[in-house]
PyMOL Python script that loads the backbone (N, CA, C, O; Angstrom):
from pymol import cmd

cmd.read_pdbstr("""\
ATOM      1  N   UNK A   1       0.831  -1.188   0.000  1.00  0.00           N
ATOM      2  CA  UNK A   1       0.000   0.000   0.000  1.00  0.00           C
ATOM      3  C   UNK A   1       0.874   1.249   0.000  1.00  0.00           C
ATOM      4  O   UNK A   1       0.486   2.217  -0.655  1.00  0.00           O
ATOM      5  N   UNK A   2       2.097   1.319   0.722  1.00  0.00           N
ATOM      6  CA  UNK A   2       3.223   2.472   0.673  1.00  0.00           C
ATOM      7  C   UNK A   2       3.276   2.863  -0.478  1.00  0.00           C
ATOM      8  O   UNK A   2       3.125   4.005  -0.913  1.00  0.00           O
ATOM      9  N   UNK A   3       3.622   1.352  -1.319  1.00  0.00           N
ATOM     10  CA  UNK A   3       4.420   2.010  -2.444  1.00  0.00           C
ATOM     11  C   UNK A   3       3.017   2.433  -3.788  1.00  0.00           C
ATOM     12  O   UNK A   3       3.226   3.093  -4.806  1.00  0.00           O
ATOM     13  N   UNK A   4       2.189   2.060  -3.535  1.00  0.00           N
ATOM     14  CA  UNK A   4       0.710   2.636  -4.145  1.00  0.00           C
ATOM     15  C   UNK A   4       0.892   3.760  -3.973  1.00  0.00           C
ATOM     16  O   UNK A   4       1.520   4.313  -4.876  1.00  0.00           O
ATOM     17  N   UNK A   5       0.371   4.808  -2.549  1.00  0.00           N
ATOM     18  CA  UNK A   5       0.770   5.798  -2.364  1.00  0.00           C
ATOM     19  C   UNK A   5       1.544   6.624  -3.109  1.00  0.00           C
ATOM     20  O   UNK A   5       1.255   7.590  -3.816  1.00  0.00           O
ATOM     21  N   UNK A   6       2.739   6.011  -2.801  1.00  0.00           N
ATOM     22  CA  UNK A   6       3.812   7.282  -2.645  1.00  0.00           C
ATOM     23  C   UNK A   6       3.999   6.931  -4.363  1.00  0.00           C
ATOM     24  O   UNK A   6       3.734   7.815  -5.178  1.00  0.00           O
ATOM     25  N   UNK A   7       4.462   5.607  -4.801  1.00  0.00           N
ATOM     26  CA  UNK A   7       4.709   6.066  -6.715  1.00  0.00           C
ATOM     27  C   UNK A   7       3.553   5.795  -7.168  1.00  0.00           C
ATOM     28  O   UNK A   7       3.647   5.078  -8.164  1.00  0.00           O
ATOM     29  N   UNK A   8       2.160   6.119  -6.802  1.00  0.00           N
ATOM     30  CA  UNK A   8       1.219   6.146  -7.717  1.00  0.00           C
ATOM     31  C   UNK A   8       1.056   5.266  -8.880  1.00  0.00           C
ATOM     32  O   UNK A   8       0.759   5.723  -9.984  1.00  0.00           O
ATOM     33  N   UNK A   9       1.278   3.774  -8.621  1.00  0.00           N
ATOM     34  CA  UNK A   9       1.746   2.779  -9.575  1.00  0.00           C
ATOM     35  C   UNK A   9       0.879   1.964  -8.785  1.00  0.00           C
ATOM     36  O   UNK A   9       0.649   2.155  -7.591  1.00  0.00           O
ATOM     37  N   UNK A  10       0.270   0.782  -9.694  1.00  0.00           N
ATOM     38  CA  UNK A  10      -0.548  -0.506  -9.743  1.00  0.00           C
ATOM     39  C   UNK A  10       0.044  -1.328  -8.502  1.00  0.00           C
ATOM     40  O   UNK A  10       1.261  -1.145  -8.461  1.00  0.00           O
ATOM     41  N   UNK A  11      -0.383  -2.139  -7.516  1.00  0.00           N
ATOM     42  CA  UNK A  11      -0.317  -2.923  -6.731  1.00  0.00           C
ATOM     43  C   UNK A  11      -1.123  -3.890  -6.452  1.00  0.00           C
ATOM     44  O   UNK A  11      -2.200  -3.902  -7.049  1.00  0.00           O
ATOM     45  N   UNK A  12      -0.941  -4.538  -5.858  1.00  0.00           N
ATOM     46  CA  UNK A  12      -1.642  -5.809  -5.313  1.00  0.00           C
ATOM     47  C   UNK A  12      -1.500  -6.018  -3.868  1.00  0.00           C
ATOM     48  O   UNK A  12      -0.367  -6.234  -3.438  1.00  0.00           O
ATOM     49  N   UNK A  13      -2.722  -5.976  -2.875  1.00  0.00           N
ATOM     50  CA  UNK A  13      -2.663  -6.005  -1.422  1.00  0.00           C
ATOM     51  C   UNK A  13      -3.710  -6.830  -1.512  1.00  0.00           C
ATOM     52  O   UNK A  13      -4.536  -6.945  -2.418  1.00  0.00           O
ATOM     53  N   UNK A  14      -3.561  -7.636  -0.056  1.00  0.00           N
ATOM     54  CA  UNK A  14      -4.832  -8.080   0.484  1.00  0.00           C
ATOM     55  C   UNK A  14      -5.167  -7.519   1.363  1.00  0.00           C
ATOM     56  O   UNK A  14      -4.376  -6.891   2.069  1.00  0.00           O
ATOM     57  N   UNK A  15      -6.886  -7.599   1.659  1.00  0.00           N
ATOM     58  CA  UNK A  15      -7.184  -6.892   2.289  1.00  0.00           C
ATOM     59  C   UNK A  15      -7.905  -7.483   3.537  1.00  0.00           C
ATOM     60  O   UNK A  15      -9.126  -7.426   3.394  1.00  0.00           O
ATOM     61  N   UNK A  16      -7.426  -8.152   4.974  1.00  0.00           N
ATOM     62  CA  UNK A  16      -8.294  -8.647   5.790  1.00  0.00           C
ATOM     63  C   UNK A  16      -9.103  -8.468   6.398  1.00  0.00           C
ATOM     64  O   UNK A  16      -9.297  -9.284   7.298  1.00  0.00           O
ATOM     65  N   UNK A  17     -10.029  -7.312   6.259  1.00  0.00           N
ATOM     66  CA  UNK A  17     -11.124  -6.738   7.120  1.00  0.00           C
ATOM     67  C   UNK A  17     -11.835  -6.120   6.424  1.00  0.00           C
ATOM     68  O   UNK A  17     -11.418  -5.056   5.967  1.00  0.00           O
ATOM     69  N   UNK A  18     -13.132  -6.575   6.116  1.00  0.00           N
ATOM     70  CA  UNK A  18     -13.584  -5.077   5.266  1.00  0.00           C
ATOM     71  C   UNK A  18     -15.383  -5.308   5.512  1.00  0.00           C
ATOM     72  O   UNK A  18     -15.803  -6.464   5.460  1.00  0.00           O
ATOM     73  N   UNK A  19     -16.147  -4.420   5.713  1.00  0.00           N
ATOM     74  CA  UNK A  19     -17.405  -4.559   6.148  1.00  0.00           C
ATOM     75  C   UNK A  19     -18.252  -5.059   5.214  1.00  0.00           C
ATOM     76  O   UNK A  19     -17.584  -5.144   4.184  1.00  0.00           O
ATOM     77  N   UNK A  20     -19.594  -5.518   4.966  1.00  0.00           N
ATOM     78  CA  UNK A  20     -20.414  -5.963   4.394  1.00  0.00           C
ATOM     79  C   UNK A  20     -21.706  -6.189   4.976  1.00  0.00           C
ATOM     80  O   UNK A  20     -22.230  -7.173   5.499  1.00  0.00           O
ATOM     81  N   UNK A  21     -22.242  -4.497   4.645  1.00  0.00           N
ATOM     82  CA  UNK A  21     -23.782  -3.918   5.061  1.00  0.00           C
ATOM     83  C   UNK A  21     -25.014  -4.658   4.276  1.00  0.00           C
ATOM     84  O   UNK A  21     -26.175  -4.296   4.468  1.00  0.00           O
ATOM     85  N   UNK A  22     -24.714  -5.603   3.476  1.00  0.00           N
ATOM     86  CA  UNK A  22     -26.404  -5.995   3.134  1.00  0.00           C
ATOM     87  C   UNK A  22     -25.974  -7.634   3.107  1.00  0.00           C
ATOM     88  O   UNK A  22     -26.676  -8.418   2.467  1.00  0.00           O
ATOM     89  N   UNK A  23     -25.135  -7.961   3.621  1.00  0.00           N
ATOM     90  CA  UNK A  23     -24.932  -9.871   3.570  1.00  0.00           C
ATOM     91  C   UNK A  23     -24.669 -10.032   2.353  1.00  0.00           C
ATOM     92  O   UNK A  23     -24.504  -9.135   1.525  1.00  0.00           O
ATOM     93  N   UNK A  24     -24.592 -11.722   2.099  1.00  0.00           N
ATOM     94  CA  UNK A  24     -24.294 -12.209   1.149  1.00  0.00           C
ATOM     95  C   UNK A  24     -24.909 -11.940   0.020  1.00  0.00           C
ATOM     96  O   UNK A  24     -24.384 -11.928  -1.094  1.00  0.00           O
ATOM     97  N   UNK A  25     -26.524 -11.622   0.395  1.00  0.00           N
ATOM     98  CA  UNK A  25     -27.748 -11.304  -1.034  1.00  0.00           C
ATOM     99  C   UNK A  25     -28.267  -9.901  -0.272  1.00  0.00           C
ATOM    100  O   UNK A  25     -28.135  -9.786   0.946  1.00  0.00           O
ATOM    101  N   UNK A  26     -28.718  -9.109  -0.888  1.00  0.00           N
ATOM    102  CA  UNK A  26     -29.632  -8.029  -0.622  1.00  0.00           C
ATOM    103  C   UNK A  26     -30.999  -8.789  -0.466  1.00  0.00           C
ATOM    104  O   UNK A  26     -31.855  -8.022  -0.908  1.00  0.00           O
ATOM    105  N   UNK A  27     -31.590  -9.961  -0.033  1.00  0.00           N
ATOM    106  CA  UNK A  27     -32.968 -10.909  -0.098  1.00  0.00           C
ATOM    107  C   UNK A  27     -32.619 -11.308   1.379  1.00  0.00           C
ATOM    108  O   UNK A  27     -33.418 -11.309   2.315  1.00  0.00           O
ATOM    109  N   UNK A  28     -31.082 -11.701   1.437  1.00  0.00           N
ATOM    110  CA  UNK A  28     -30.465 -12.423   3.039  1.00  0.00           C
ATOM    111  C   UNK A  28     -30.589 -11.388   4.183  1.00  0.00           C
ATOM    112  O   UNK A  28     -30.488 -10.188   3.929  1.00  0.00           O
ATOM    113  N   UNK A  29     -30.779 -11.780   5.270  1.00  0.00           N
ATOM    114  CA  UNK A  29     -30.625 -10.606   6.604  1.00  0.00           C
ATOM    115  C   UNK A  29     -29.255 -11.330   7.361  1.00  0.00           C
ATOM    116  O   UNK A  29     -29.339 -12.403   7.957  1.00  0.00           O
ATOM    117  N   UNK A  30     -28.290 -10.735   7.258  1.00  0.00           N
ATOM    118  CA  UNK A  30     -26.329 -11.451   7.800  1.00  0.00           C
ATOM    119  C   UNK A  30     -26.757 -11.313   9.631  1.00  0.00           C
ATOM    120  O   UNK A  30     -25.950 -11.448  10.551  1.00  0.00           O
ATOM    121  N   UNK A  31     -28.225 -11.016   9.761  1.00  0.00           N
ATOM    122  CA  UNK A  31     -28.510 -11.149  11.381  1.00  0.00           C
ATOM    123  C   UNK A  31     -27.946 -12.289  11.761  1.00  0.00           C
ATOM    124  O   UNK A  31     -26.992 -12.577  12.485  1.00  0.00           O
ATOM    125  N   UNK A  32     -29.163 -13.223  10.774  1.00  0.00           N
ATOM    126  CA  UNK A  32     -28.636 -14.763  10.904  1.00  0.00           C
ATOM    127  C   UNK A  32     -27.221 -15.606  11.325  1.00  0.00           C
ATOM    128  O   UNK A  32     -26.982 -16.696  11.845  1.00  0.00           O
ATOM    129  N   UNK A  33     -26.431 -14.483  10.806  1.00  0.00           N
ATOM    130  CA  UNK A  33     -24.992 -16.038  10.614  1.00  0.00           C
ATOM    131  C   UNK A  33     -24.095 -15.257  10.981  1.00  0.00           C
ATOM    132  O   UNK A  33     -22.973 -15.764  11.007  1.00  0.00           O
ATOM    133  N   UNK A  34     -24.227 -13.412  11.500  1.00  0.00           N
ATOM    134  CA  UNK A  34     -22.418 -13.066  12.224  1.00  0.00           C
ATOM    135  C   UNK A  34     -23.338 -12.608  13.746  1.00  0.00           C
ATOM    136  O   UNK A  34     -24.360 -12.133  14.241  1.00  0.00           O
ATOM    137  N   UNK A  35     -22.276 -13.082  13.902  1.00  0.00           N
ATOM    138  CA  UNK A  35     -22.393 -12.264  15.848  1.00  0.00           C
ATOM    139  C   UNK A  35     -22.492 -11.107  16.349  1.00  0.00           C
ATOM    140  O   UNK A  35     -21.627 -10.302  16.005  1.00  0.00           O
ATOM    141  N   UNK A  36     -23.309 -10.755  17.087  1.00  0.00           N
ATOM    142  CA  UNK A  36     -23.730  -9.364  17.585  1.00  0.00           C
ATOM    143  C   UNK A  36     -22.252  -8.821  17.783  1.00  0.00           C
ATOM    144  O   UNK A  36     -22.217  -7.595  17.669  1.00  0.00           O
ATOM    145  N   UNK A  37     -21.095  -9.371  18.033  1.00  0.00           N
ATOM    146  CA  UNK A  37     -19.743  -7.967  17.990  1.00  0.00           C
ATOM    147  C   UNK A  37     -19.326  -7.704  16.629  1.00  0.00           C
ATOM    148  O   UNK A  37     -18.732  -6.654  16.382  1.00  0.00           O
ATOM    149  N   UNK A  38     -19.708  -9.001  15.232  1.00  0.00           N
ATOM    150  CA  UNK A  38     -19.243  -8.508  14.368  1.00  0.00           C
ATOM    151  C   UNK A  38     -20.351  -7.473  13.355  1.00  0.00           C
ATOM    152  O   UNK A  38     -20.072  -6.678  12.457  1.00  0.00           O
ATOM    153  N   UNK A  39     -21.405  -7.797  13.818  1.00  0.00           N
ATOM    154  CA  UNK A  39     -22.036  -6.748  13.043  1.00  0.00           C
ATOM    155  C   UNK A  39     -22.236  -5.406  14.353  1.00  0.00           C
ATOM    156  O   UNK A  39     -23.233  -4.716  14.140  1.00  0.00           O
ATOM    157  N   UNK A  40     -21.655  -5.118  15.253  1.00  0.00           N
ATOM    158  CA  UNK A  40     -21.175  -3.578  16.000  1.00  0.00           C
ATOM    159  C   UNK A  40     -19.864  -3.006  15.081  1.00  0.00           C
ATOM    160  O   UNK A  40     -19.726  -1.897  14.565  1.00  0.00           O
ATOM    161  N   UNK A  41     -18.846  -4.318  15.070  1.00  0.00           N
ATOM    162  CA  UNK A  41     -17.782  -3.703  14.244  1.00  0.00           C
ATOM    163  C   UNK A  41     -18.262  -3.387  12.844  1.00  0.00           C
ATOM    164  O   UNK A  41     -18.052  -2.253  12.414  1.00  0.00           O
ATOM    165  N   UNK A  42     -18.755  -4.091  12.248  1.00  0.00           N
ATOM    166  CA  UNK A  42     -19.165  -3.452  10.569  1.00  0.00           C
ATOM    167  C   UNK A  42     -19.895  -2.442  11.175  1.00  0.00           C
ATOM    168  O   UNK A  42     -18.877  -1.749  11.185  1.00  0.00           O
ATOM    169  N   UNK A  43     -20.595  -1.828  11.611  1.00  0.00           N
ATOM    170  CA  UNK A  43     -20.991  -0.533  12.220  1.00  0.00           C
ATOM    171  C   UNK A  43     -20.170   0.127  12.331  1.00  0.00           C
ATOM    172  O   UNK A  43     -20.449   1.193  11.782  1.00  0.00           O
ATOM    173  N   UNK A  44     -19.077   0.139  12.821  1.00  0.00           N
ATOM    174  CA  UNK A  44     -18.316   1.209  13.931  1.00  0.00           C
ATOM    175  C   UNK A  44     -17.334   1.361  12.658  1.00  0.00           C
ATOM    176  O   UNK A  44     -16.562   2.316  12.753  1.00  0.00           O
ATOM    177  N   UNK A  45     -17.194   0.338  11.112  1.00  0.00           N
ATOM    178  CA  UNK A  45     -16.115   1.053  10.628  1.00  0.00           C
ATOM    179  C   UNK A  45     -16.344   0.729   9.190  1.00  0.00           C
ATOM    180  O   UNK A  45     -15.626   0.202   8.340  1.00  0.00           O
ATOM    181  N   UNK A  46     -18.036   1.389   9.165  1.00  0.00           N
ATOM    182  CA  UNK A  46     -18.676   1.240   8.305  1.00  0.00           C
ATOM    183  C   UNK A  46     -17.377   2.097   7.402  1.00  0.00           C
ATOM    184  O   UNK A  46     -16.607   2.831   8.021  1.00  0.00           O
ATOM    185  N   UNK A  47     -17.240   1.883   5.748  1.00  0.00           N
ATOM    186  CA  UNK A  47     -16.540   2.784   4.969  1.00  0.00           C
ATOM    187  C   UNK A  47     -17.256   3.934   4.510  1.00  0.00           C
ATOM    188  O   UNK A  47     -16.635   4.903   4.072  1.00  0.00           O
ATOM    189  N   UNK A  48     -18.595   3.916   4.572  1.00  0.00           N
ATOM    190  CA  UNK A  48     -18.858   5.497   4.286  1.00  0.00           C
ATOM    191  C   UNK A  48     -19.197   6.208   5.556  1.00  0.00           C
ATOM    192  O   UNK A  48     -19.534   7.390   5.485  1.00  0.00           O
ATOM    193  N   UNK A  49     -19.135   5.563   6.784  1.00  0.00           N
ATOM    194  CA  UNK A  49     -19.167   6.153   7.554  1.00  0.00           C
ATOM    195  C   UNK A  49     -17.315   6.941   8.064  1.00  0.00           C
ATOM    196  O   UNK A  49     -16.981   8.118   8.201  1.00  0.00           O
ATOM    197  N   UNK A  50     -16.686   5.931   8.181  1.00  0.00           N
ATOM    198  CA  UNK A  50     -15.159   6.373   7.667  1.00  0.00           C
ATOM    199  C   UNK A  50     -14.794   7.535   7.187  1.00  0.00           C
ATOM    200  O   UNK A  50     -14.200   8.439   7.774  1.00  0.00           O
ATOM    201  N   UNK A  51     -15.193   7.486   6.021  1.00  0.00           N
ATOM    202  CA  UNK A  51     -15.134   8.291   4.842  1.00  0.00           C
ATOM    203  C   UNK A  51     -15.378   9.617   5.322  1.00  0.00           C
ATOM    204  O   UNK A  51     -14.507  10.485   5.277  1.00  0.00           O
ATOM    205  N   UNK A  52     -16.680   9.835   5.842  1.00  0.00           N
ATOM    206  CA  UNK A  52     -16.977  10.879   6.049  1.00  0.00           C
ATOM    207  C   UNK A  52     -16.548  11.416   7.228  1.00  0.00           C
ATOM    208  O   UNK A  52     -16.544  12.641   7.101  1.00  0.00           O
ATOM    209  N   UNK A  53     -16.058  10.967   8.692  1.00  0.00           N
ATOM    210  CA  UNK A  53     -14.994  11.599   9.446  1.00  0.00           C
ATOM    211  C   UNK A  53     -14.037  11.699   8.848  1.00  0.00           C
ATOM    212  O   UNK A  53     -13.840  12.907   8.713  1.00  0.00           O
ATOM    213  N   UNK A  54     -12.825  10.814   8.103  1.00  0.00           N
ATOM    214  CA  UNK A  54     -12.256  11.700   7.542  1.00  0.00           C
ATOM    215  C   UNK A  54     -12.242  13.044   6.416  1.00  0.00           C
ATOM    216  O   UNK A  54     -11.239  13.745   6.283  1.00  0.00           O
ATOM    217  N   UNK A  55     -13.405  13.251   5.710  1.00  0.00           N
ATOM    218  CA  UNK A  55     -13.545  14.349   5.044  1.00  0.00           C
ATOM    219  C   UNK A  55     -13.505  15.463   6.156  1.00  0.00           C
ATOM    220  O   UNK A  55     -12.977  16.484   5.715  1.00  0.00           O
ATOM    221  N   UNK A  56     -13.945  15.580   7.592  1.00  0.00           N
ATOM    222  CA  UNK A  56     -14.396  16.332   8.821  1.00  0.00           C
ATOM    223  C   UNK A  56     -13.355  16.975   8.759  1.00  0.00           C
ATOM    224  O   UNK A  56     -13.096  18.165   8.574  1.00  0.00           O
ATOM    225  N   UNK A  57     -12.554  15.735   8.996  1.00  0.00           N
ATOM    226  CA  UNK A  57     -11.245  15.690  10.180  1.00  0.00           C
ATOM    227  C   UNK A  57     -10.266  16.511   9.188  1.00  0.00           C
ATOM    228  O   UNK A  57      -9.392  17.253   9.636  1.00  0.00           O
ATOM    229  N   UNK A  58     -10.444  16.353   8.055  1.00  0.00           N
ATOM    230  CA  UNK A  58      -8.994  16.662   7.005  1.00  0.00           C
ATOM    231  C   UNK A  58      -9.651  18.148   6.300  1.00  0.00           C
ATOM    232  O   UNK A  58      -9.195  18.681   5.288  1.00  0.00           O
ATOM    233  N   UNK A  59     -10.956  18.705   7.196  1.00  0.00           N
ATOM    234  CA  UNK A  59     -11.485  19.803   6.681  1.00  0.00           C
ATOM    235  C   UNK A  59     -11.726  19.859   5.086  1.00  0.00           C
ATOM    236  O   UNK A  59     -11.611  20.965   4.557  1.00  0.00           O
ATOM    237  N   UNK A  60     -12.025  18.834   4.346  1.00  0.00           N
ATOM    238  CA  UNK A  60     -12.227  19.210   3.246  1.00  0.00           C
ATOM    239  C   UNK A  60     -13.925  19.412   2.810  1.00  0.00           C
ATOM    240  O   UNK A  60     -14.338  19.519   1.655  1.00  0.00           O
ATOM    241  N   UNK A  61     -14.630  19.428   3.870  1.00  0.00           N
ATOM    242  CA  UNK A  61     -16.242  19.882   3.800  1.00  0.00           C
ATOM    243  C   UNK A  61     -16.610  20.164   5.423  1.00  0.00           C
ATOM    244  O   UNK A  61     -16.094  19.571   6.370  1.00  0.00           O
ATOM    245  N   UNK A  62     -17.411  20.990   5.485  1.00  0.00           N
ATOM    246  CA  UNK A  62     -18.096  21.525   6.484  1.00  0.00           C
ATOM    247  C   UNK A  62     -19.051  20.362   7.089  1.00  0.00           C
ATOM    248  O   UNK A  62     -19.458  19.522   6.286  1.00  0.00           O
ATOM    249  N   UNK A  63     -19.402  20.263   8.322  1.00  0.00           N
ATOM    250  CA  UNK A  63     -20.595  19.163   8.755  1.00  0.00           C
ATOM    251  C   UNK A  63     -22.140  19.228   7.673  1.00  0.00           C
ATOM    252  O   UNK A  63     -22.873  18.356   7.207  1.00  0.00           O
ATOM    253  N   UNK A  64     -22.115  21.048   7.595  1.00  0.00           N
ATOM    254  CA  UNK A  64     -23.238  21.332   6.576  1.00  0.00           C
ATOM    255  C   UNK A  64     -23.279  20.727   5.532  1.00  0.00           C
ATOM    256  O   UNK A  64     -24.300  20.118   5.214  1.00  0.00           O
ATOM    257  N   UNK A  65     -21.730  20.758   4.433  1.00  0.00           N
ATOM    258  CA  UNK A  65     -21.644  20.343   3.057  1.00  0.00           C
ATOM    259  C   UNK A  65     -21.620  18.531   3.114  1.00  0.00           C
ATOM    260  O   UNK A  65     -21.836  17.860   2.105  1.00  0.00           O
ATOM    261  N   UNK A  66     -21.419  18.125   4.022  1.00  0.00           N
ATOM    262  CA  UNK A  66     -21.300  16.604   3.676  1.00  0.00           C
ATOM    263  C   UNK A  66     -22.468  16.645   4.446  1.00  0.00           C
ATOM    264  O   UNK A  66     -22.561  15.424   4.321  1.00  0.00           O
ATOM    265  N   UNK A  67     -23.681  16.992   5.291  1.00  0.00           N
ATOM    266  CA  UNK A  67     -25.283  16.679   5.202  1.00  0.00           C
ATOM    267  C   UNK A  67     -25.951  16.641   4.031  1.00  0.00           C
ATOM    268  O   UNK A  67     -26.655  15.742   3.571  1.00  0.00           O
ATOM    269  N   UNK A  68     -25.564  18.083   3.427  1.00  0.00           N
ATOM    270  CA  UNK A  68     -26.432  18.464   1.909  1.00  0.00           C
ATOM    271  C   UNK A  68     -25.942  17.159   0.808  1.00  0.00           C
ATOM    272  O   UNK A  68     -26.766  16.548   0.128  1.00  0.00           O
ATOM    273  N   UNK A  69     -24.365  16.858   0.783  1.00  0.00           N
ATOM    274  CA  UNK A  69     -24.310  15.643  -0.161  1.00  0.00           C
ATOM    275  C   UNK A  69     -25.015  14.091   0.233  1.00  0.00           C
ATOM    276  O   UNK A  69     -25.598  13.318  -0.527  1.00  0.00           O
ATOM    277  N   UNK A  70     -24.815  13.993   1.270  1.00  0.00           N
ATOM    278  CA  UNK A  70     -25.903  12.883   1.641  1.00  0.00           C
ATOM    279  C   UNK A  70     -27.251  12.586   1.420  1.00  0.00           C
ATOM    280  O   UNK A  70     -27.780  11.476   1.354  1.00  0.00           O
ATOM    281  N   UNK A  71     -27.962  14.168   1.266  1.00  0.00           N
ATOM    282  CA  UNK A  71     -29.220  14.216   1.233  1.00  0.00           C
ATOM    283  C   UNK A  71     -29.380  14.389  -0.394  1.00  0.00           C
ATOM    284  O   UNK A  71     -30.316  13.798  -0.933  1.00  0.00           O
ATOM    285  N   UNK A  72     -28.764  14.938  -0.941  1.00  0.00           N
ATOM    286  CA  UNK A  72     -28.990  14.880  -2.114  1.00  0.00           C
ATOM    287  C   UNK A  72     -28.390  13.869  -3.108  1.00  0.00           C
ATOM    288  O   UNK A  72     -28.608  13.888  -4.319  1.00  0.00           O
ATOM    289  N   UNK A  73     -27.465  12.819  -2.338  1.00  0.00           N
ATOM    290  CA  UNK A  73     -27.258  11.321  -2.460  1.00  0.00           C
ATOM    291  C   UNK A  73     -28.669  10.799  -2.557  1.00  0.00           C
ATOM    292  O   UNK A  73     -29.208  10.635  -3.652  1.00  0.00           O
ATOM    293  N   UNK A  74     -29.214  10.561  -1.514  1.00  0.00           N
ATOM    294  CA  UNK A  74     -30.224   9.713  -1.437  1.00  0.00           C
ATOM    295  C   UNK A  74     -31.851  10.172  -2.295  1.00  0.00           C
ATOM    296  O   UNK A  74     -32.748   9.360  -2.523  1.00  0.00           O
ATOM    297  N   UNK A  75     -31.876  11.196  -2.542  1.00  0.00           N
ATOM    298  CA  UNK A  75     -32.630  11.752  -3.170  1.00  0.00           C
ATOM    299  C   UNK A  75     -32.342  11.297  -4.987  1.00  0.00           C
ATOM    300  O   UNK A  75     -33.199  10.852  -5.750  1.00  0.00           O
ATOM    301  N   UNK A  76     -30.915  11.575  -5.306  1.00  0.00           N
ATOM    302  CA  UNK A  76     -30.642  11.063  -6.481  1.00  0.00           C
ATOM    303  C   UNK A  76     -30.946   9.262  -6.358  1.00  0.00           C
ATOM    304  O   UNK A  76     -31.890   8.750  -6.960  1.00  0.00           O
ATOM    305  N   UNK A  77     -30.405   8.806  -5.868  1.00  0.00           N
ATOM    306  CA  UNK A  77     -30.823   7.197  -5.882  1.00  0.00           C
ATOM    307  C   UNK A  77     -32.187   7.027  -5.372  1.00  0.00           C
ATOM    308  O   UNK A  77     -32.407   5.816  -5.396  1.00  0.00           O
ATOM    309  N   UNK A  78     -33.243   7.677  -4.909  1.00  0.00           N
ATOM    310  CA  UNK A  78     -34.878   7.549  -5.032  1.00  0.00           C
ATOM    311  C   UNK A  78     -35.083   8.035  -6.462  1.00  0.00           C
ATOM    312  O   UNK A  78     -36.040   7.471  -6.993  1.00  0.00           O
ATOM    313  N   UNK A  79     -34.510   8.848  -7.171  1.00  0.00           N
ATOM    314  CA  UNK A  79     -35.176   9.590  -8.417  1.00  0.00           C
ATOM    315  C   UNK A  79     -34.743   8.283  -9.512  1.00  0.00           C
ATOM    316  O   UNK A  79     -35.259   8.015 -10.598  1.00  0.00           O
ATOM    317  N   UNK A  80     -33.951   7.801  -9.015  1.00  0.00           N
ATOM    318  CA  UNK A  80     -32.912   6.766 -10.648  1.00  0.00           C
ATOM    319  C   UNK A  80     -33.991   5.254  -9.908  1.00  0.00           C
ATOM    320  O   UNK A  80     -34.759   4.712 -10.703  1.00  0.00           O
ATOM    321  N   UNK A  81     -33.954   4.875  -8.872  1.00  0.00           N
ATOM    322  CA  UNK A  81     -34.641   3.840  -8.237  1.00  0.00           C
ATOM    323  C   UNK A  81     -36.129   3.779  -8.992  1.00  0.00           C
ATOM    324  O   UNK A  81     -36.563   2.911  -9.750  1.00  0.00           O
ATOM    325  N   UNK A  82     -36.759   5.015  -8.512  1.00  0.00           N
ATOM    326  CA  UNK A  82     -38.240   4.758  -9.629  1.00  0.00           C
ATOM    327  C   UNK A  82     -38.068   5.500 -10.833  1.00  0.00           C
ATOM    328  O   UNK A  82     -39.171   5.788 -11.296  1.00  0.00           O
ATOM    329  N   UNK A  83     -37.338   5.827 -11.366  1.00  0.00           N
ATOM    330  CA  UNK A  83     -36.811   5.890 -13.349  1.00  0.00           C
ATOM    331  C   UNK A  83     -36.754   4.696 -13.573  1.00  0.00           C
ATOM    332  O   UNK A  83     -37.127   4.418 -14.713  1.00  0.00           O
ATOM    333  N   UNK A  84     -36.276   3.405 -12.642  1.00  0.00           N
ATOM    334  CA  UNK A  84     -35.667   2.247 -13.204  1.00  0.00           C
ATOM    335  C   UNK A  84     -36.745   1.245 -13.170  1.00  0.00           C
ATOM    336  O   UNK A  84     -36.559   0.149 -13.698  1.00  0.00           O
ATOM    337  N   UNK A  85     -37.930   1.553 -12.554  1.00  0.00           N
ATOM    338  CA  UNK A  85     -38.718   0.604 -11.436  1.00  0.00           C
ATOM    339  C   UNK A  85     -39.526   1.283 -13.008  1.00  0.00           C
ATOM    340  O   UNK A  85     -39.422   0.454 -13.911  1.00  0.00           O
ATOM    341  N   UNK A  86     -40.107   2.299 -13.355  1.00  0.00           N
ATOM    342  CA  UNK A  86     -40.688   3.162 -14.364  1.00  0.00           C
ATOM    343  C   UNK A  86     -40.786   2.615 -15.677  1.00  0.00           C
ATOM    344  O   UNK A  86     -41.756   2.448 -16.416  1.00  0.00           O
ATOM    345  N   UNK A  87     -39.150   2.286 -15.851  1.00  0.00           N
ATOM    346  CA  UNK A  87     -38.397   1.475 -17.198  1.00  0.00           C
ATOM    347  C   UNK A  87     -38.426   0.417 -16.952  1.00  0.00           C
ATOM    348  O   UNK A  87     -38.280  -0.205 -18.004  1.00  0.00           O
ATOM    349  N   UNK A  88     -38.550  -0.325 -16.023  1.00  0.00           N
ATOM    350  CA  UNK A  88     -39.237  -2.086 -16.400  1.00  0.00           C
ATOM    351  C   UNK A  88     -40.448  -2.274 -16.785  1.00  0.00           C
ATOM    352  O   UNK A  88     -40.852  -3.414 -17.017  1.00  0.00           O
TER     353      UNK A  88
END
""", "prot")
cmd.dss("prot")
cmd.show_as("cartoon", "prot")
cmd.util.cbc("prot")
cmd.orient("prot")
């Protein structure tokens, strides 16, 4: 990952931890089959939750400007959701 970084060149890492908010299927509930600490940890380090303390933290948006993109996140994916639901 250093050398990603720093020479901006192709790599290969593995990656041992990484969250997974809707389970195996978006139909499945992952209630079923991980343990109440591992779905606190996929909580606690959710990546867009991540994401967005560090945008805070590194001042590159106001608490205001990353509300308004959220909201107008989810507003765009309700408008494309029934365009798509529309177009079937």
């Amino acid at each position: 990952i250093e050398i990603c970084r720093t020479r901006h060149i192709p790599v290969i890492f593995h990656v041992q931890e990484v969250t997974q908010p809707q389970g195996h299927s978006a139909s499945g509930s992952h209630e079923r089959y991980k343990t109440k600490e591992r779905l606190q940890w996929e909580l606690d380090f959710d990546c867009v939750k991540k994401f967005k303390e560090w945008i805070l933290a590194t001042k590159l948006a106001t608490p205001e400007e990353v509300d308004e993109i959220e909201k107008q996140a989810k507003e765009t994916v309700k408008t494309e959701r029934r365009a798509a639901w529309e177009a079937y």
